[in-house]
C-alpha positions as CSV (number, residue, x, y, z in Angstrom):
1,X,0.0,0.0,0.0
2,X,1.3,3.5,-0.8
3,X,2.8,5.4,2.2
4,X,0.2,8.6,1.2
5,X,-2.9,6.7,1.2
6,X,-5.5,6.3,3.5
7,X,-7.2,2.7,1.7
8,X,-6.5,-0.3,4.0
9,X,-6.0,-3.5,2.0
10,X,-7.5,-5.2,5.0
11,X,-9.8,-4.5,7.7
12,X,-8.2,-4.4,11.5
13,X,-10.0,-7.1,12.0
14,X,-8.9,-9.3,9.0
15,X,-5.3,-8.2,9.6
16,X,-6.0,-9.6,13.3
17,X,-6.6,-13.0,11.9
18,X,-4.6,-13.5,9.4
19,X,-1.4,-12.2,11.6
20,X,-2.5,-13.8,14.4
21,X,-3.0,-17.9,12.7
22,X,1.0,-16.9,11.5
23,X,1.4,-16.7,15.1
24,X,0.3,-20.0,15.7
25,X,1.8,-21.4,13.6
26,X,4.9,-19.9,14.3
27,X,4.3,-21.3,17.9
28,X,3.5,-25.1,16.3
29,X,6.5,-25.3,14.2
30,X,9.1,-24.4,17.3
31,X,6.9,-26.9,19.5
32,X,8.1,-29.2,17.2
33,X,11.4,-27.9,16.8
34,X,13.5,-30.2,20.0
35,X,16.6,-27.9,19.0
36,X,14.7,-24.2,19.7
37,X,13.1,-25.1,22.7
38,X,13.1,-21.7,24.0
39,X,10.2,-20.6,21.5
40,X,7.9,-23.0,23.2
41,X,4.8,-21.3,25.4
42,X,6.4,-23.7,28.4
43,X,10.2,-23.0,28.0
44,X,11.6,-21.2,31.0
45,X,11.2,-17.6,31.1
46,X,13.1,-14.8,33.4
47,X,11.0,-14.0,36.8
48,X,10.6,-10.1,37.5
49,X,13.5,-10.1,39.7
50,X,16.0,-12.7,41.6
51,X,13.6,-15.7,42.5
52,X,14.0,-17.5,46.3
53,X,12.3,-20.0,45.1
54,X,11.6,-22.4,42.0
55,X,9.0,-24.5,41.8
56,X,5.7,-25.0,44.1
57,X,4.2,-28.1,46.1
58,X,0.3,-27.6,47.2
59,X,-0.5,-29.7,50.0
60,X,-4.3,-29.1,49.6
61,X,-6.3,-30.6,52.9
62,X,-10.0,-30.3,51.1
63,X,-12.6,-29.4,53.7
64,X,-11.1,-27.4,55.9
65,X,-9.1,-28.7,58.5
66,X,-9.7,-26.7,62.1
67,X,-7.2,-24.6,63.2
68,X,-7.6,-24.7,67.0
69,X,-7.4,-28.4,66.8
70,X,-4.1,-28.6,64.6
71,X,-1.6,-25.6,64.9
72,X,-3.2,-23.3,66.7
73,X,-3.5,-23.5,69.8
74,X,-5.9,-22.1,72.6
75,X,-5.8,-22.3,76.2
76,X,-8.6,-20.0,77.1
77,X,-10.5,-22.4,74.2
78,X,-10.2,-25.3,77.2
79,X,-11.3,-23.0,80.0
80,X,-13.9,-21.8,78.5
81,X,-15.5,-25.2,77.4
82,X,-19.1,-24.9,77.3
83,X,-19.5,-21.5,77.5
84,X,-21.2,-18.7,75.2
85,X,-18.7,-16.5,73.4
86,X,-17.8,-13.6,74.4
87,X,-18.1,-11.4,71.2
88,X,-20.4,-11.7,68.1
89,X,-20.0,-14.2,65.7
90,X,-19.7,-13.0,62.6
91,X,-23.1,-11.6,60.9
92,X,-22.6,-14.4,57.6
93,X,-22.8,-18.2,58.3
94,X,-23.1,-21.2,57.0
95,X,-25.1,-23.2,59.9
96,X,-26.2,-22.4,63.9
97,X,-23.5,-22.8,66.3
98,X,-23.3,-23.1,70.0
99,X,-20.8,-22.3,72.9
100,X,-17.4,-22.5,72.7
101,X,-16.3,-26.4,72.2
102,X,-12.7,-27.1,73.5
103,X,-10.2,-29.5,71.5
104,X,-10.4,-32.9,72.1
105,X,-6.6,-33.2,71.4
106,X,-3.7,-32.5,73.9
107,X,-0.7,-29.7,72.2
108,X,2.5,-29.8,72.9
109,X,5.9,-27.7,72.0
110,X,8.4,-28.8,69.4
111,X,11.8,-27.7,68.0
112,X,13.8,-25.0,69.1
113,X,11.0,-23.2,67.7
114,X,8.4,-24.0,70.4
115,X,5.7,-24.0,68.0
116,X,2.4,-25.9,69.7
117,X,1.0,-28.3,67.6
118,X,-1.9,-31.1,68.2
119,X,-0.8,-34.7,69.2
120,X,-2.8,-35.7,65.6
121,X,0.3,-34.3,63.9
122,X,3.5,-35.7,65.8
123,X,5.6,-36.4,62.7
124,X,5.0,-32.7,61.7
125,X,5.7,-31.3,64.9
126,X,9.1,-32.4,64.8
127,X,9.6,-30.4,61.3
128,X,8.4,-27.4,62.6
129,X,11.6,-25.7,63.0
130,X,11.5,-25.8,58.8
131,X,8.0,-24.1,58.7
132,X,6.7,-20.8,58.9
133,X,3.1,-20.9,60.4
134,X,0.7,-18.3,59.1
135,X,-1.9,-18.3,62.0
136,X,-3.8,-15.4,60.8
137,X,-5.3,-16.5,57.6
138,X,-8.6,-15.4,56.4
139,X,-10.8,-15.6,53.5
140,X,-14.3,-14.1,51.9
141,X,-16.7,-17.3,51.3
142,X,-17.5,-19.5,54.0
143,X,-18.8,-21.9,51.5
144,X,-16.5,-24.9,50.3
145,X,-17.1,-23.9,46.2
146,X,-16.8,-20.2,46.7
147,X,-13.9,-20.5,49.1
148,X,-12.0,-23.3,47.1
149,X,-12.3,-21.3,44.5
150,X,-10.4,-18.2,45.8
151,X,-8.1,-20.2,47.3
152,X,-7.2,-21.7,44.2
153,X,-7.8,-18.6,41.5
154,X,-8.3,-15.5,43.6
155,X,-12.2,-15.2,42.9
156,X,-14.6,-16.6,44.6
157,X,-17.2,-15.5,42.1
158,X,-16.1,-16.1,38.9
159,X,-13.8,-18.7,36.1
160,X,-10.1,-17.0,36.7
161,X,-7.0,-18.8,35.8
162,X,-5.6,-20.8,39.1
163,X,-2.6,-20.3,40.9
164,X,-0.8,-22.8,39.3
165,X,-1.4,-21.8,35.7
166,X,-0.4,-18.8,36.6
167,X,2.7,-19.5,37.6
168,X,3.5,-21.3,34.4
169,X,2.4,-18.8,32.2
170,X,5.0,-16.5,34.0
171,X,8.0,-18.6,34.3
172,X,7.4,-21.7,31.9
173,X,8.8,-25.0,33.0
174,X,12.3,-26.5,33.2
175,X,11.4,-29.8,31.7
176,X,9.6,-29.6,28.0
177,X,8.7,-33.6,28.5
178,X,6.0,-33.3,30.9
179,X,3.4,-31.1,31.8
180,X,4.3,-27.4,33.9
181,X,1.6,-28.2,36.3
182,X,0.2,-31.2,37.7
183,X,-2.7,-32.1,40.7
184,X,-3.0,-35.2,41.7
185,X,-6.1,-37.0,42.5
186,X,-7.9,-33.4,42.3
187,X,-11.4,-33.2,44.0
188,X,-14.3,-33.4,41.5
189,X,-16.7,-30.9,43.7
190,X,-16.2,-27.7,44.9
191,X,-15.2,-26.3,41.4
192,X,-13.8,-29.2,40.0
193,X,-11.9,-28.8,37.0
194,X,-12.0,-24.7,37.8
195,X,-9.5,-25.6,40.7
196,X,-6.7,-26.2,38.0
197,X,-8.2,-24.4,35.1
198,X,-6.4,-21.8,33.0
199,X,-9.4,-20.2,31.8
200,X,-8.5,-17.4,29.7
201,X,-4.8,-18.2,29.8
202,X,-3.8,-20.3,26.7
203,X,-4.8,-23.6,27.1
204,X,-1.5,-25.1,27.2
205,X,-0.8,-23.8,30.9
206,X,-4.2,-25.8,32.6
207,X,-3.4,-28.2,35.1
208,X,-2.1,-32.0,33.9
209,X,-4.5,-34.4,36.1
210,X,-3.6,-37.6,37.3
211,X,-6.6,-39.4,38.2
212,X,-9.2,-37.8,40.4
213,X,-10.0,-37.9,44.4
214,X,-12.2,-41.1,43.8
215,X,-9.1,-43.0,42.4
216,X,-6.3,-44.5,44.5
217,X,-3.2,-42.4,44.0
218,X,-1.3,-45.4,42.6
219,X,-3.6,-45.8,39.8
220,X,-3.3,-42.0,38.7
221,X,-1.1,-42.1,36.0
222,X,-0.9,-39.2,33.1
223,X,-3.3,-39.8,30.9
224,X,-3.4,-40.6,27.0
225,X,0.4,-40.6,26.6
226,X,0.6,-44.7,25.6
227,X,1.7,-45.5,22.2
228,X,-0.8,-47.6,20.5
229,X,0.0,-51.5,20.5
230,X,2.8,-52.1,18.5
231,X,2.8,-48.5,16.6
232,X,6.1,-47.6,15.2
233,X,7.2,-44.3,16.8
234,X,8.1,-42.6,13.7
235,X,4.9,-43.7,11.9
236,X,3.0,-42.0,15.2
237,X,5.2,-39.3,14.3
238,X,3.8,-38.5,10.2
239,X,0.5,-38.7,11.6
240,X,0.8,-35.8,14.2
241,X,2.7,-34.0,11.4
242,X,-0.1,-34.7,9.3
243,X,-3.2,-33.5,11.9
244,X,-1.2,-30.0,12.4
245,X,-0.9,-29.4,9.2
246,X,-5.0,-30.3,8.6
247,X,-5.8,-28.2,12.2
248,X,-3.2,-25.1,11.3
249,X,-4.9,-24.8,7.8
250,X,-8.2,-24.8,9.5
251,X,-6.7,-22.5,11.6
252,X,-5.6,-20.2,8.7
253,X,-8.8,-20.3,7.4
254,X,-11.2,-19.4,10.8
255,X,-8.8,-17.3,12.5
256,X,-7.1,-18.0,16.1
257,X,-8.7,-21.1,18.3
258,X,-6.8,-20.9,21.7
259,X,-8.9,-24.2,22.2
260,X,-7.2,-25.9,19.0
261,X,-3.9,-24.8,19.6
262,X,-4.2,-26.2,22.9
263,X,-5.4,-29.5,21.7
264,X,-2.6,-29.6,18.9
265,X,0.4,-28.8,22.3
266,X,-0.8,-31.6,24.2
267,X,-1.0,-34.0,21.4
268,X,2.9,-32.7,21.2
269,X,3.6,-33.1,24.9
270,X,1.9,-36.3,25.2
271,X,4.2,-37.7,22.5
272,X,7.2,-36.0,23.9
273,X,6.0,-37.8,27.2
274,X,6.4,-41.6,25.7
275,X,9.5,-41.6,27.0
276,X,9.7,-39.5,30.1
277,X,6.5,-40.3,32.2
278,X,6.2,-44.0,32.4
279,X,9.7,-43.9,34.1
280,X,8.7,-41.6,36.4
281,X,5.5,-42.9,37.0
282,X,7.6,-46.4,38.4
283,X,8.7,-45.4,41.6
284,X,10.5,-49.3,42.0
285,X,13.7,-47.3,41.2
286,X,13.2,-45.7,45.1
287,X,14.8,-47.4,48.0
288,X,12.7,-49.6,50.2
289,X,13.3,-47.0,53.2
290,X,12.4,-44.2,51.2
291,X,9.4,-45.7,50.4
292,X,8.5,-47.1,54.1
293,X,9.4,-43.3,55.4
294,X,6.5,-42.0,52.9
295,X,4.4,-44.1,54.6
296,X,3.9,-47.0,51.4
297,X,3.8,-49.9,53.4
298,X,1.2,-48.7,55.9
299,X,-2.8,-49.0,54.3
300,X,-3.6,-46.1,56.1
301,X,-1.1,-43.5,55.0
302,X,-0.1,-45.5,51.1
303,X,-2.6,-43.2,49.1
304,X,-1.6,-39.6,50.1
305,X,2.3,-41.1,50.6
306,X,2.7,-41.5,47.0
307,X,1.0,-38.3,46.2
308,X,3.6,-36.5,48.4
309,X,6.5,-39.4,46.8
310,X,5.1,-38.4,43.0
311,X,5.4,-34.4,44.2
312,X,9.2,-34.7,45.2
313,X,9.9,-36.9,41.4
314,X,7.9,-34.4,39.4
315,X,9.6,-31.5,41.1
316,X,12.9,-32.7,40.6
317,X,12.3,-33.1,36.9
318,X,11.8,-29.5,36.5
319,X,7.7,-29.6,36.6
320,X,6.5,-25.9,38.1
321,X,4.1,-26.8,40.2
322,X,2.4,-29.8,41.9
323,X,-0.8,-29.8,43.6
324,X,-1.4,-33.1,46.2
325,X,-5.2,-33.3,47.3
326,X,-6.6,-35.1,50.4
327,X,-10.1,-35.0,49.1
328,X,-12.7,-34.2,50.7
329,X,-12.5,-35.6,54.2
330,X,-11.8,-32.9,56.1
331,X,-15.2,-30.9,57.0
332,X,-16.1,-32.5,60.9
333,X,-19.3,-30.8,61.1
334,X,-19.9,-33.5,63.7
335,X,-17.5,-36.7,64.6
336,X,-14.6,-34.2,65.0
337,X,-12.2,-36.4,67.6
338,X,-12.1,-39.3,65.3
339,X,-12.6,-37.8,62.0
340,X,-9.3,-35.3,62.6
341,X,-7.8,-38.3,63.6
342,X,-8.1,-40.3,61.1
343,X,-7.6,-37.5,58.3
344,X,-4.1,-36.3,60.1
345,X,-3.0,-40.1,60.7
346,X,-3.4,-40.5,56.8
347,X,-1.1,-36.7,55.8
348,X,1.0,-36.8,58.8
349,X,4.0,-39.1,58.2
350,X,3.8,-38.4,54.6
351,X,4.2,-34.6,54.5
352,X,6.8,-35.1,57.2
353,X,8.9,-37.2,54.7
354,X,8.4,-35.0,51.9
355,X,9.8,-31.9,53.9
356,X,12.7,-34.0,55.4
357,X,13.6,-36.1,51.8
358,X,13.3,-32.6,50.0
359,X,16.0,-30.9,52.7
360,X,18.5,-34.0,52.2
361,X,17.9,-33.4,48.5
362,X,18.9,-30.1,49.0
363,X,15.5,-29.1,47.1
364,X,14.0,-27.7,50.1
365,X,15.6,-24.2,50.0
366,X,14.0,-23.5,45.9
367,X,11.2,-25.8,46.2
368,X,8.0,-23.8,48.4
369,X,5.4,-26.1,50.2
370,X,1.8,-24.7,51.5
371,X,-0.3,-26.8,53.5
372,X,-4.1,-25.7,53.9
373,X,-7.3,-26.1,53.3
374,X,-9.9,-23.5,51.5
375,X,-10.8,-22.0,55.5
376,X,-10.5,-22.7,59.0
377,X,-13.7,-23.9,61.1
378,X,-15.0,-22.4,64.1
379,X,-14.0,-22.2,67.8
380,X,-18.0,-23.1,69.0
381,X,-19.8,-26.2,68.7
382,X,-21.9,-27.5,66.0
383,X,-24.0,-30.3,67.9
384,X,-21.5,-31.9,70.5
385,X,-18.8,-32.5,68.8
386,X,-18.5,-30.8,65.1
387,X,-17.2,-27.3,64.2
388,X,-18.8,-25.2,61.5
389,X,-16.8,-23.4,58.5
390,X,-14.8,-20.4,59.5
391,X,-13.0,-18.0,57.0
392,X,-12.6,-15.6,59.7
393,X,-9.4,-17.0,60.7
394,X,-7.4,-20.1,60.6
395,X,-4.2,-21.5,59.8
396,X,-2.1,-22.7,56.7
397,X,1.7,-23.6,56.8
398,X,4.8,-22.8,54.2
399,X,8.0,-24.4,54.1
400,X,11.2,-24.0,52.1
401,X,11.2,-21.5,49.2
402,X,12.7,-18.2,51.0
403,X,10.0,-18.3,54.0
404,X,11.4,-17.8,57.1
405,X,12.0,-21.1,59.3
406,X,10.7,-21.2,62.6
407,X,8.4,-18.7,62.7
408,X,4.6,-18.3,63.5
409,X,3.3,-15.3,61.8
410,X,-0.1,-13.2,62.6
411,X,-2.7,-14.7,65.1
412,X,-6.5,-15.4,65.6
413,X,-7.9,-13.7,68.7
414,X,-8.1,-15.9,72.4
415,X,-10.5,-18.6,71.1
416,X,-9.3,-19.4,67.2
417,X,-12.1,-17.1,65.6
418,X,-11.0,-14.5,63.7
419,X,-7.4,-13.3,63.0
420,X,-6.8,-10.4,64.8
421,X,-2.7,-9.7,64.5
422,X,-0.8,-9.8,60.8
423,X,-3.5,-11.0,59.4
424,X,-3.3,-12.4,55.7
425,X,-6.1,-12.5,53.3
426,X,-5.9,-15.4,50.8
427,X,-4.8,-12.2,48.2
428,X,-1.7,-11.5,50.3
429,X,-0.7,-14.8,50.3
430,X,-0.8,-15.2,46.2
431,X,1.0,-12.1,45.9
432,X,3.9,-13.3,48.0
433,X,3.9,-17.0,46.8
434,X,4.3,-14.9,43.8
435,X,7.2,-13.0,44.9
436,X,8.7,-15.6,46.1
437,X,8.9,-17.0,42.8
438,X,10.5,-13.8,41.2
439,X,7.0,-12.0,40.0
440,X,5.7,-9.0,40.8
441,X,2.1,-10.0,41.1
442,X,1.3,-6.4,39.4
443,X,3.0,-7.0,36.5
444,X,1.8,-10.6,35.7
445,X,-1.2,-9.5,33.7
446,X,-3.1,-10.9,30.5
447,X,-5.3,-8.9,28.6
448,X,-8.5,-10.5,28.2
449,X,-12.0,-8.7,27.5
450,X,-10.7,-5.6,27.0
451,X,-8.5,-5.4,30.5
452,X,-5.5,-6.8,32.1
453,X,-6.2,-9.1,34.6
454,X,-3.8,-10.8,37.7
455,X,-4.0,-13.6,40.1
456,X,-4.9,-11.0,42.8
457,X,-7.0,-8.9,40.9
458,X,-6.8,-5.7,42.3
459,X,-6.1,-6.9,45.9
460,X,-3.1,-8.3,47.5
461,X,0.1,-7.0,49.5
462,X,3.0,-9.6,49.6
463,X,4.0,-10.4,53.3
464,X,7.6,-9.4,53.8
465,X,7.3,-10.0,57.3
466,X,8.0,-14.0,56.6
467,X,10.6,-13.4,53.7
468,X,13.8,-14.8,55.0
């Protein structure tokens, strides 16, 4: 077109198509390129600024495990059994509660630390000196989908790309043979699939999952990566050459389809996988200790002990982030004493090997653990022995991954109801997971419907406090 005219060959929109199909098929041909891995949407990109940490593990307690019966703990809680309490209970929730109801579990001090923790978590007590304890955590929904939700994606309202995809979107992955983000045995309530979704994000950063939280974790394997029966891999090969170049011209003609480039990457990264996953998958390669100190021997702590086992493998392979889920066994609205338990018998020993394999690894010190669940539950009865759902304050844990050690950070007021002191709303923790990780979480934006949107939305302040 002449410089001095004013006649568009195309319209904006036309020239938005057709540049933006090249694009993709820019993108395509460099997946498939092994030797210029850097032009794929997963290779590693550079954080913000000088990361602490490298990769995530998300030990997700689905339910809503009760703070005042696990790692926070309340004296005035036990003297005050039975009574009314003392202050209004907040004016939102979910059922009628009574007076306050006392743990049925005995505390004790660990570590040079001193951190209290419940009796139904001795193998984590002794790892406390590794963990910083976030004891005033609160939330906005005090219902499981809402609050799940948020915890996972920041809104509690609407679809918004989770924390995980997120975080691969930003930084990529350091392996380009296996998914950046995994979560295993993921719950199928609650949100479901919006838990690991990437929503607006390009397809190719959702969440890889392995099985779901009504399959044993030893039968969750990554899905559709086997060869068919007898298949020559080359001849596998022409025929995923052939369907890009029949979706790509399709693609040429319509215009962009996020949804078909994302089906066309994991057709690429499940045949990249052929040779990585099933390896990894077999963890016979693992000593017979290792495995016995996850807990793989014992019926009662096998499933989530080769959840926490798979976590430390797929880290170490360069995968971003890895989400474990005890699903959903954690909301003692009534059968509290033996319910807790039973829930912390079957995480316990597990997440205590995971923290203490990771630090002999010398993975520990990159590699940022959070324990949690979507809220807290509260300090007064529900029945005689139950606790209702309480977002007002409760407890998560990190570990590893520039937090300080040691440390117990913010607090809920005398009876474990709301957080009172350094509170941290579920924004505040995003945006420092985030910085932790080398982003600034107000400069990882996408554009989508006409505005830039981020994990923390237009909340969020990161915690220096716990930054070691």
């Amino acid at each position: 077109m002449p410089c001095n005219s004013f006649t568009p060959v195309f319209t904006r929109r036309q020239m938005l198509q057709i540049s933006s199909a090249g694009f993709g098929q820019m993108a395509l041909a460099s997946l498939l390129n092994a030797n210029t891995p850097a032009t794929s949407p997963l290779a590693p990109k550079a954080p913000h600024f000088p990361a602490k940490a490298k990769r995530v593990i998300f030990l997700f307690m689905h339910g809503g495990p009760s703070q005042v019966d696990t790692f926070d703990y309340k004296p005035l809680l036990e003297r005050d059994h039975g009574k009314p309490l003392p202050f209004p209970k907040p004016r939102v929730v979910s059922a009628p509660t009574g007076n306050l109801l006392k743990s049925p579990f005995k505390f004790q001090q660990y570590g040079q630390s001193g951190a209290w923790v419940s009796d139904i978590f001795p193998h984590v007590g002794k790892c406390v000196d590794d963990l910083c304890i976030i004891n005033g955590m609160y939330g906005s929904n005090s219902r499981h989908g809402g609050a799940l939700l948020e915890l996972h994606t920041g809104s509690d309202t609407f679809v918004r790309p989770s924390l995980g995809s997120w975080l691969t979107y930003g930084l990529g992955t350091e392996n380009q043979d296996l998914p950046g983000f995994i979560t295993m045995c993921p719950t199928l309530t609650h949100g479901g699939v919006n838990a690991y979704s990437s929503a607006f994000l390009p397809a190719v950063y959702q969440g890889t999952p392995l099985g779901n939280a009504s399959i044993p974790s030893e039968q969750a394997k990554i899905p559709y990566i086997e060869n068919a029966e007898g298949q020559p891999k080359d001849l596998q090969r022409l025929e995923l050459d052939l369907l890009r170049e029949i979706n790509t011209e399709r693609m040429a003609q319509t215009g962009p389809d996020l949804a078909l480039e994302g089906r066309i990457n994991s057709f690429e990264l499940a045949f990249r996988m052929q040779t990585a996953a099933p390896e990894l998958q077999q963890i016979s390669d693992e000593t017979e200790v290792t495995q016995k100190a996850y807990g793989l021997d014992n019926p009662k702590t096998k499933n989530f002990g080769r959840q926490c086992l798979m976590a430390r493998r797929f880290i170490e392979r360069g995968v971003r982030f890895v989400q474990c889920t005890h699903s959903y066994k954690w909301d003692q609205h009534g059968n509290l004493k033996a319910d807790h338990t039973n829930n912390a018998m079957e995480v316990d020993q597990p997440i205590a090997a995971l923290l203490q394999d990771l630090k002999t690894r010398g993975l520990l010190q990159d590699t940022l653990v959070l324990w949690g669940g979507e809220f807290g539950r509260t300090p007064v009865a529900q029945g005689n022995d139950g606790r209702d759902h309480n977002p007002q304050g409760y407890t998560m844990w990190m570990a590893g991954g520039g937090v300080k050690p040691g440390i117990r950070h913010g607090a809920t007021d005398d009876y474990g109801y709301f957080a009172v002191e350094n509170k941290v709303h579920l924004h505040d923790l995003h945006a420092t997971m985030l910085h932790l990780l080398g982003l600034d979480h107000l400069k990882l934006t996408y554009r989508y419907a006409g505005r830039d949107f981020r994990l923390t939305d237009v909340h969020g302040e990161v915690v220096h406090e716990i930054i070691a």
